[in-house]
NUMARSE-324794 format. One record per residue (C-alpha): x, z negated, y negated; residue number from 1; residue in one letter. Coordinates in pm, 1 decimal. Each point is the difference from the previous one (the first is absolute). Last residue first. Layout:
<r <X, Z, Y>, NUM, a>
...
//
This chain:
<r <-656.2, 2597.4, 1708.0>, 331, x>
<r <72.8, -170.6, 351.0>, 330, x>
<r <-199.3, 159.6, 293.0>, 329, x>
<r <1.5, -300.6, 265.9>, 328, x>
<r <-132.5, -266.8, -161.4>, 327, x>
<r <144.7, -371.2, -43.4>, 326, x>
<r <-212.3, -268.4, -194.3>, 325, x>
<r <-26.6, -221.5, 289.9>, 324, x>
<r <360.8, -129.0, -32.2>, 323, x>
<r <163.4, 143.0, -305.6>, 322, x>
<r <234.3, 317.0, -9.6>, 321, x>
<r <-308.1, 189.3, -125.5>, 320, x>
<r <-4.4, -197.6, -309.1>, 319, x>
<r <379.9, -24.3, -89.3>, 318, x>
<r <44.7, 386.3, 10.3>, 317, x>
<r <-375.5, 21.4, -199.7>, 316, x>
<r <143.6, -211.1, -258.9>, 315, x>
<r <318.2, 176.8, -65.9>, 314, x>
<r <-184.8, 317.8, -10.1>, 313, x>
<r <-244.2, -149.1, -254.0>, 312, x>
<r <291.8, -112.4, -217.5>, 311, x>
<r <184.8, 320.6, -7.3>, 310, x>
<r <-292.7, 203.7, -49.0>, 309, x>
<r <-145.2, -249.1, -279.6>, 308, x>
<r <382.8, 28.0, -191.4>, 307, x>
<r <-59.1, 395.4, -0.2>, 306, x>
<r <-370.7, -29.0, -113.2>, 305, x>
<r <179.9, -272.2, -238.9>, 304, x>
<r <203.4, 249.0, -173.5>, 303, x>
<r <407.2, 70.4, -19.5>, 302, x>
<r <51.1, -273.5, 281.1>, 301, x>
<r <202.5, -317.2, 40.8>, 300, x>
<r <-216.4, -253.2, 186.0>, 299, x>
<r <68.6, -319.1, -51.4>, 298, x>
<r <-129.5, -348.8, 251.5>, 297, x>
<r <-262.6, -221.2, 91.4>, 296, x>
<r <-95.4, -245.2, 244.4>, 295, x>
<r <-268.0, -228.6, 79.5>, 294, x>
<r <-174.1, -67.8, 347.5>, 293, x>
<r <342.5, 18.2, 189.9>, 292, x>
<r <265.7, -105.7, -225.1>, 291, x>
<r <178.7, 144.9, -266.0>, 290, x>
<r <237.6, 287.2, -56.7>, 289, x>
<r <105.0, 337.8, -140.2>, 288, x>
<r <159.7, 296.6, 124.9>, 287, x>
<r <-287.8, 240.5, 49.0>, 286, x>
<r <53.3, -95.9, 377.1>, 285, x>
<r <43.8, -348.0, -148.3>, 284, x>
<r <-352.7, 26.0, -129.0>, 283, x>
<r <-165.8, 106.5, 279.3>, 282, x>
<r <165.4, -274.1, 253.7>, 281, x>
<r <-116.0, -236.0, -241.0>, 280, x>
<r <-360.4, 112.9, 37.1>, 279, x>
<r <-25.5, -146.2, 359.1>, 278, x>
<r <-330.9, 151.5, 110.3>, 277, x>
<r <-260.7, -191.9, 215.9>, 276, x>
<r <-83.3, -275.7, -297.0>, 275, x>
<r <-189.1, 143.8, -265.3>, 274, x>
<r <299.8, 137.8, -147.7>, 273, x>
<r <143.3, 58.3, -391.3>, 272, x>
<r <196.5, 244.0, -149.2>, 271, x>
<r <124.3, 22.4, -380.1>, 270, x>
<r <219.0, 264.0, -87.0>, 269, x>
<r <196.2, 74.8, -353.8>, 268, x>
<r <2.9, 399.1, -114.0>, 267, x>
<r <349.6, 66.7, -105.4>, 266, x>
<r <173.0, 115.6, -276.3>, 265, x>
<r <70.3, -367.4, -195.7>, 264, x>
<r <-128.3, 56.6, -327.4>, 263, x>
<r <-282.7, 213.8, 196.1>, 262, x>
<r <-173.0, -255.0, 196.3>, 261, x>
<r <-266.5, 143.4, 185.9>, 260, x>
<r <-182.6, -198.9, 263.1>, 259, x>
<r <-109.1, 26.5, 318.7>, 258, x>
<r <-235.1, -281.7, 161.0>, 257, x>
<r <-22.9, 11.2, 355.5>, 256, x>
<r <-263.6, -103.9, 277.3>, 255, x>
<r <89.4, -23.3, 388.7>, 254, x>
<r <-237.8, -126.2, 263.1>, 253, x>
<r <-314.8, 96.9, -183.9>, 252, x>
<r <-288.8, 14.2, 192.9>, 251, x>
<r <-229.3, -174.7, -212.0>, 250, x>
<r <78.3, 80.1, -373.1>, 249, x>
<r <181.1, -311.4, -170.8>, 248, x>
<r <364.5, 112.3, 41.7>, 247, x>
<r <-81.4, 271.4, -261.5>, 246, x>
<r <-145.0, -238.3, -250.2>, 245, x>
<r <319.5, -208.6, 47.9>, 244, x>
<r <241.0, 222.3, -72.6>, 243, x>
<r <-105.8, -71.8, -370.2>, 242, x>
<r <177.6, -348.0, 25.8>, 241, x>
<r <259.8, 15.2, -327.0>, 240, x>
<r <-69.6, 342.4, -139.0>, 239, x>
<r <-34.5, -203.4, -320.9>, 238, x>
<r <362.0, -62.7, 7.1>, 237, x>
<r <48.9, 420.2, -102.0>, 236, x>
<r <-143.9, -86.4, -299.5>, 235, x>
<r <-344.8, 104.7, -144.5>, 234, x>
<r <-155.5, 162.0, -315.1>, 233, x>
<r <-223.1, 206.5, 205.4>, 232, x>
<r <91.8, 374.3, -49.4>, 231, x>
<r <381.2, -128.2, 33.0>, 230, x>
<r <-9.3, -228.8, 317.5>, 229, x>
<r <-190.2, 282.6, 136.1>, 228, x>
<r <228.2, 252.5, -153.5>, 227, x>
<r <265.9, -152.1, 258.1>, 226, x>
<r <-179.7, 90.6, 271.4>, 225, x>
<r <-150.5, -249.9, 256.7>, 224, x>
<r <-43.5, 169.4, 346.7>, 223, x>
<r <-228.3, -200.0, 228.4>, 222, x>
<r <-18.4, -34.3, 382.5>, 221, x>
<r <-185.5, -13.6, 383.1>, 220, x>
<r <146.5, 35.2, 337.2>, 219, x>
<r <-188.0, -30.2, 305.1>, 218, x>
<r <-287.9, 206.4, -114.4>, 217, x>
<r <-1.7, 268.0, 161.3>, 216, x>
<r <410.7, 93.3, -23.7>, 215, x>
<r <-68.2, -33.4, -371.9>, 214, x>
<r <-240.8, -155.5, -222.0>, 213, x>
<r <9.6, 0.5, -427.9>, 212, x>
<r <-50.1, -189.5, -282.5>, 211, x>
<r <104.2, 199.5, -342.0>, 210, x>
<r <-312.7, -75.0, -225.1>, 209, x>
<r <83.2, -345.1, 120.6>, 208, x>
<r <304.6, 7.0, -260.1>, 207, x>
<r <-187.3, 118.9, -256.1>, 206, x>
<r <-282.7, -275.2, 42.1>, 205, x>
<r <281.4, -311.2, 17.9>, 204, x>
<r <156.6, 165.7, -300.3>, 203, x>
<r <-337.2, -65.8, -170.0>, 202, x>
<r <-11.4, -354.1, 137.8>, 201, x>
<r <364.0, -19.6, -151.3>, 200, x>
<r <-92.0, 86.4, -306.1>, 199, x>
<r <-340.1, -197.9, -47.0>, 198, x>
<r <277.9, -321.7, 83.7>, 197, x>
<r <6.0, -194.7, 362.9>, 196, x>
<r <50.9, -378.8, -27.5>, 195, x>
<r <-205.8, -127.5, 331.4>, 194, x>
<r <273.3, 87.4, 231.1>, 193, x>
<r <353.6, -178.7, -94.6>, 192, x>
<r <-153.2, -226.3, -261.4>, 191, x>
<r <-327.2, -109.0, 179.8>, 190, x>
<r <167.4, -57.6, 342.1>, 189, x>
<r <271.8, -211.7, -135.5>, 188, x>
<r <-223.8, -192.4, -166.3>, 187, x>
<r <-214.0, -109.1, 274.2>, 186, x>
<r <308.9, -64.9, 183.4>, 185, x>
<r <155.1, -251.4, -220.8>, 184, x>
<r <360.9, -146.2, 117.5>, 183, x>
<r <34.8, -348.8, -69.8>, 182, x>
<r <198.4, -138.1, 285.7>, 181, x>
<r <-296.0, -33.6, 174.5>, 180, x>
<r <-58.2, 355.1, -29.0>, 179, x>
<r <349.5, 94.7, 103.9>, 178, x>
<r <-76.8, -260.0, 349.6>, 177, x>
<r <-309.6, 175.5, 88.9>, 176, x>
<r <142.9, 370.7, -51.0>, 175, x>
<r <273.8, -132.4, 215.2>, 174, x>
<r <-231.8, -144.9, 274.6>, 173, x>
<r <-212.5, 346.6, -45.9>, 172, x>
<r <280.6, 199.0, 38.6>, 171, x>
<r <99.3, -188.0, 318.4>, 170, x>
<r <-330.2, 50.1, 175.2>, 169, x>
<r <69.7, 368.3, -36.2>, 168, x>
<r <-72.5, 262.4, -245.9>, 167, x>
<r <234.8, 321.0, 6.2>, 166, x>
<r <-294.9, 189.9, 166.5>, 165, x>
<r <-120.9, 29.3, -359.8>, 164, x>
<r <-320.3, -156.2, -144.2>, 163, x>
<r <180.1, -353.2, -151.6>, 162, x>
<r <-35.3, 143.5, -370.0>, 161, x>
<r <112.2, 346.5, 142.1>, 160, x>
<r <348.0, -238.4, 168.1>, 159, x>
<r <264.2, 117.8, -266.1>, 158, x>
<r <-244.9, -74.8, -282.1>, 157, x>
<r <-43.7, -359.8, 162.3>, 156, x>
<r <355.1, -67.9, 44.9>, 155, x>
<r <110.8, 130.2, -324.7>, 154, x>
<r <-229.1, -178.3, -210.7>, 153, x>
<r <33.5, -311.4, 183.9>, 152, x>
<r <336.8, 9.4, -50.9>, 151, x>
<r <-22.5, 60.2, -365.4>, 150, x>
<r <-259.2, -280.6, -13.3>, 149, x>
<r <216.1, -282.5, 164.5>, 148, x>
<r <306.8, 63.6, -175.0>, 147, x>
<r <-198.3, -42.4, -305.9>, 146, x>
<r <-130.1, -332.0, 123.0>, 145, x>
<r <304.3, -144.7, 115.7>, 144, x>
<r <208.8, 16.9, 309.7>, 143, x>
<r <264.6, -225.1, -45.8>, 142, x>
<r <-141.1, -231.9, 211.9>, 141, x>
<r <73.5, 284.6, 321.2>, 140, x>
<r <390.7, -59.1, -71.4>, 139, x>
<r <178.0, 223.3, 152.6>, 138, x>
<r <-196.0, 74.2, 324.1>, 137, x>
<r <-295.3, 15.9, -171.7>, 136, x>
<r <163.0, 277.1, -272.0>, 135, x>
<r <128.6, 209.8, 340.6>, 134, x>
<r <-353.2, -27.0, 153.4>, 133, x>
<r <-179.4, 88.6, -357.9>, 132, x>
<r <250.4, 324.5, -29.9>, 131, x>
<r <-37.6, 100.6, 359.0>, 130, x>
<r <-415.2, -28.4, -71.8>, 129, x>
<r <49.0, 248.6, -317.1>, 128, x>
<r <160.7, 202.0, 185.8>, 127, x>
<r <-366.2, 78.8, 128.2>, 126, x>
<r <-107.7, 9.7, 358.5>, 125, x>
<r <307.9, -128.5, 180.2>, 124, x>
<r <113.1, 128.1, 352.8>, 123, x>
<r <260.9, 250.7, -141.2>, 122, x>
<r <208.2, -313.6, -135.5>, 121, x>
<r <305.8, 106.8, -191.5>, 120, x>
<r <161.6, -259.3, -210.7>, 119, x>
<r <361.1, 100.0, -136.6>, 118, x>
<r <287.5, -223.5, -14.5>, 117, x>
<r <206.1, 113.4, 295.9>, 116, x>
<r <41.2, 359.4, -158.8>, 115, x>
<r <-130.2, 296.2, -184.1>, 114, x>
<r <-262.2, 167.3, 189.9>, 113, x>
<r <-149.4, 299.4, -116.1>, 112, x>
<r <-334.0, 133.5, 150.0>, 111, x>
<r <-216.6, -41.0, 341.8>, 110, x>
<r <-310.1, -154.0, 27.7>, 109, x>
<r <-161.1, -205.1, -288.7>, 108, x>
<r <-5.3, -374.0, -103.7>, 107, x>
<r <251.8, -73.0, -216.2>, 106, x>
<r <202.1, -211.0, -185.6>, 105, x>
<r <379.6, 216.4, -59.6>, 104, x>
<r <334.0, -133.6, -142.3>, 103, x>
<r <299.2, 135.7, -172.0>, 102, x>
<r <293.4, -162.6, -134.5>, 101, x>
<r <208.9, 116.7, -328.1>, 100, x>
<r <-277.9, 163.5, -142.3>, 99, x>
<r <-102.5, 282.9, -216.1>, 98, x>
<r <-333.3, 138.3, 18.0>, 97, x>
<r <-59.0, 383.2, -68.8>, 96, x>
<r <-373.6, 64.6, -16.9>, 95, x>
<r <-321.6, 70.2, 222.7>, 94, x>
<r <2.2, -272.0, 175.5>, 93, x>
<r <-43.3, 147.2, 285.1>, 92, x>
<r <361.2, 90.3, 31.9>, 91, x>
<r <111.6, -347.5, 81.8>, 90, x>
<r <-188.4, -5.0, 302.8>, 89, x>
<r <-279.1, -4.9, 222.6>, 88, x>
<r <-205.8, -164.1, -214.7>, 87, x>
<r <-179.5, -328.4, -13.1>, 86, x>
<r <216.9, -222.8, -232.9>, 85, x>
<r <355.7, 153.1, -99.4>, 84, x>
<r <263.5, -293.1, -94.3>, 83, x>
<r <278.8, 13.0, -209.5>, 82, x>
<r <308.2, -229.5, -45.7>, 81, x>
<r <281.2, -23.5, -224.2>, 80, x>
<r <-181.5, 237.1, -236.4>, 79, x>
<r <193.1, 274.5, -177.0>, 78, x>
<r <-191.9, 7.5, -317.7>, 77, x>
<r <-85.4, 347.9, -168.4>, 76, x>
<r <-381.1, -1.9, 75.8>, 75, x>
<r <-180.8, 260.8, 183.7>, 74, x>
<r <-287.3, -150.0, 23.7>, 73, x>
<r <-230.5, -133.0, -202.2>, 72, x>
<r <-37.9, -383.7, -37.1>, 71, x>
<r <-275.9, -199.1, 181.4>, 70, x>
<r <-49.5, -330.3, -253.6>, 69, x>
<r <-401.2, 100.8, -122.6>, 68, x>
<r <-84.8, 2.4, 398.7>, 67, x>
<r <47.3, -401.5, -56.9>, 66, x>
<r <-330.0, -58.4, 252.5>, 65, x>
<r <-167.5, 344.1, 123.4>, 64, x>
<r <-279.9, 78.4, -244.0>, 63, x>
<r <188.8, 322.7, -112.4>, 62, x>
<r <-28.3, 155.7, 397.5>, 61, x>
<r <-323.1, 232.5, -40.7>, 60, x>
<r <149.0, 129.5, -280.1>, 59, x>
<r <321.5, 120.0, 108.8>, 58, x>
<r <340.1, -179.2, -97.3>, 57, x>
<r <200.7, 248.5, -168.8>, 56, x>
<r <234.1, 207.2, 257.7>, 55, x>
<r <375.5, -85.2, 91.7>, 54, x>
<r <-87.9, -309.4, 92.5>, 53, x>
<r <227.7, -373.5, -106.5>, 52, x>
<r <2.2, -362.4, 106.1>, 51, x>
<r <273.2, -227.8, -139.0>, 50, x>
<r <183.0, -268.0, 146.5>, 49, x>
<r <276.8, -248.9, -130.5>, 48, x>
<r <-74.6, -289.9, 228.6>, 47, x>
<r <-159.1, -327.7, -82.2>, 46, x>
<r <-177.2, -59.9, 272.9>, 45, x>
<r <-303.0, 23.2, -153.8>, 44, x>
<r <100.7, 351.0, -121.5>, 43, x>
<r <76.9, 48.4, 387.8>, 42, x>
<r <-333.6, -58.1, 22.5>, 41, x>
<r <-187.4, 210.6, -272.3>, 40, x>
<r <226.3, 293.1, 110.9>, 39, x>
<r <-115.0, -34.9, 351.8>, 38, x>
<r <-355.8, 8.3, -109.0>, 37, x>
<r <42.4, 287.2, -255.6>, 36, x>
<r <161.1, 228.9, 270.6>, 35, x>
<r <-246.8, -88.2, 321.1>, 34, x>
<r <-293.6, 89.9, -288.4>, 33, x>
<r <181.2, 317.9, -117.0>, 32, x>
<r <82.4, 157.7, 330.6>, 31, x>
<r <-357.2, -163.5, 187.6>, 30, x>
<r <-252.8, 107.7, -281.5>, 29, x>
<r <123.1, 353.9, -42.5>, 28, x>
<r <258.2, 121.4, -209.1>, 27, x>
<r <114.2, 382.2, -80.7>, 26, x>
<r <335.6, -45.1, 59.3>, 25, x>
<r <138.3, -308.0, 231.5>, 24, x>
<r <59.7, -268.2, -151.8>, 23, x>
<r <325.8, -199.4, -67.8>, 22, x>
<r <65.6, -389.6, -33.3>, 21, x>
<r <342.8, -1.6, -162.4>, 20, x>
<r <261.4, -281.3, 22.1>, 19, x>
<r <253.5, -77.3, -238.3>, 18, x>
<r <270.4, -238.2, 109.9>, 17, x>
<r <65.3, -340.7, 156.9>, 16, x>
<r <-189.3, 92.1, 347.9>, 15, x>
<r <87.5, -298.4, 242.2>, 14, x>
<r <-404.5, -5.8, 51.0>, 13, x>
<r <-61.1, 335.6, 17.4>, 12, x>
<r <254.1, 99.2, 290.8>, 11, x>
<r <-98.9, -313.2, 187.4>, 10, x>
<r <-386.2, 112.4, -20.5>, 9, x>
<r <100.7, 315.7, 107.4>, 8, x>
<r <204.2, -138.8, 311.4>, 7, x>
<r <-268.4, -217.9, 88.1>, 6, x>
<r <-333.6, 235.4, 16.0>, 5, x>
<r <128.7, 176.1, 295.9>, 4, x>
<r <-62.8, 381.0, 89.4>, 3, x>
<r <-248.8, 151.7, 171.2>, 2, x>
<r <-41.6, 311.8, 167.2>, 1, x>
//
């Protein structure tokens, strides 16, 4: 699906009142970088905008240009206008938002949609790359440096650093075009990656204490406790990537990060794909969202051996269903 830049770019320029530039909860690289950079423009337009996250602004995100003006959310304003960037809704935010007239940027399958004025594209890698298109159609001299670097940021994160299956030709051009517009690559590389603390390297080693294989190999995970954030003198943002290590090991075609959050009851879900498996169908059998390499979703369970049973038979339902990966007895 996708849905036209023009009526959302009429709806923001005859926009008199308060806007707000919403998150979703905990931020990654393409919520909080599409946010700030649409926020910095419309400030350059002179509108009455703010950007606001329920959560604090991780580490590995502080270097992102103006990240100091994000306000927390829930606030008591009613905003004439609010805007969700890279979720599936309102709800991922995290907090109650209040707002005369709803709109949604995104780039995943499926969700909320709340009228004429949202901008859906399924095709796009990052919504971070439907937030440069729709600032370019605007009024591409606008773009500043700033601007530049938070898109960047959430283009390149959202693409593995340019590894994923999400990189085309196109994100190249654009991640040509945000560098010459001032964005710094090198940079962004060393703050998001290269900033790890002793803590979080020893988080890193209780987490992989967990690794584990299933269905021979074709699914791999982690389970991060909430002690481990605890024991370690971490936060739950420093879980930020972990499903990684299990997506690493050859033969994966589904890894999975499970995490315990306990202030909210639920253990949170991160799945990734190596391609074969669409891990979006996973998560909205769990009933969450995303799109098919990376997804996630909550799992409501009294411990996480129950949560891992629910996960892993959601996984091995979406597994076997997949071309080549079918086999006759189904555990």
């Amino acid at each position: 699906m996708k849905v036209e830049t023009i009526p959302l770019i009429e709806l923001l320029k005859e926009e008199k009142g308060s806007i707000l530039i919403a998150s979703h909860e905990s931020p990654d690289a393409d919520t909080l970088g599409s946010a700030l950079a649409l926020y910095l423009f419309l400030k350059k337009k002179g509108k009455r905008v703010s950007v606001g996250c329920r959560d604090k602004v991780p580490h590995f995100l502080d270097f992102l240009p103006h990240v100091e003006e994000v306000i927390k959310l829930p606030t008591q304003e009613v905003y004439d206008l609010a805007i969700v960037v890279d979720a599936s809704g309102f709800y991922r935010i995290g907090a109650e938002v209040k707002a005369i007239k709803r709109a949604r940027i995104d780039h995943h399958i499926g969700g909320e949609f709340y009228g004429e004025w949202d901008y859906i594209d399924y095709s796009e890698p990052a919504t971070a790359s439907i937030v440069y298109k729709l600032l370019k159609s605007w009024d591409k001299d606008c773009i500043d440096q700033d601007i530049a670097q938070c898109l960047y940021s959430g283009l390149a994160t959202d693409t593995g650093f340019f590894r994923y299956s999400n990189t085309t030709a196109e994100v190249f051009e654009m991640a040509k075009e945000l560098v010459q517009l001032g964005a710094d690559p090198y940079k962004t590389y060393v703050m998001f990656s290269e900033r790890e603390s002793l803590n979080k390297m020893k988080l890193i080693s209780k987490v992989l204490e967990t690794l584990a294989c299933y269905e021979d190999g074709l699914i791999a995970g982690v389970v991060i406790l909430d002690r481990f954030f605890k024991e370690t003198g971490t936060e739950y943002s420093d879980s930020e990537g972990l499903v990684n290590y299990p997506r690493s090991i050859e033969g994966v075609e589904v890894a999975f990060a499970l995490i315990e959050k306990p202030d909210e009851g639920v253990f949170k879900v991160s799945l990734r794909s190596k391609g074969k498996v669409d891990v979006a169908k996973i998560a909205e059998r769990l009933g969450g969202g995303g799109h098919k390499y990376a997804s996630g979703c909550k799992i409501k369970a009294q411990d996480y051996q129950s949560a891992l049973e629910m996960l892993l038979s959601a996984i091995k339902e979406e597994l076997y269903s997949t071309p080549g990966l079918e086999r006759t007895a189904k555990v």
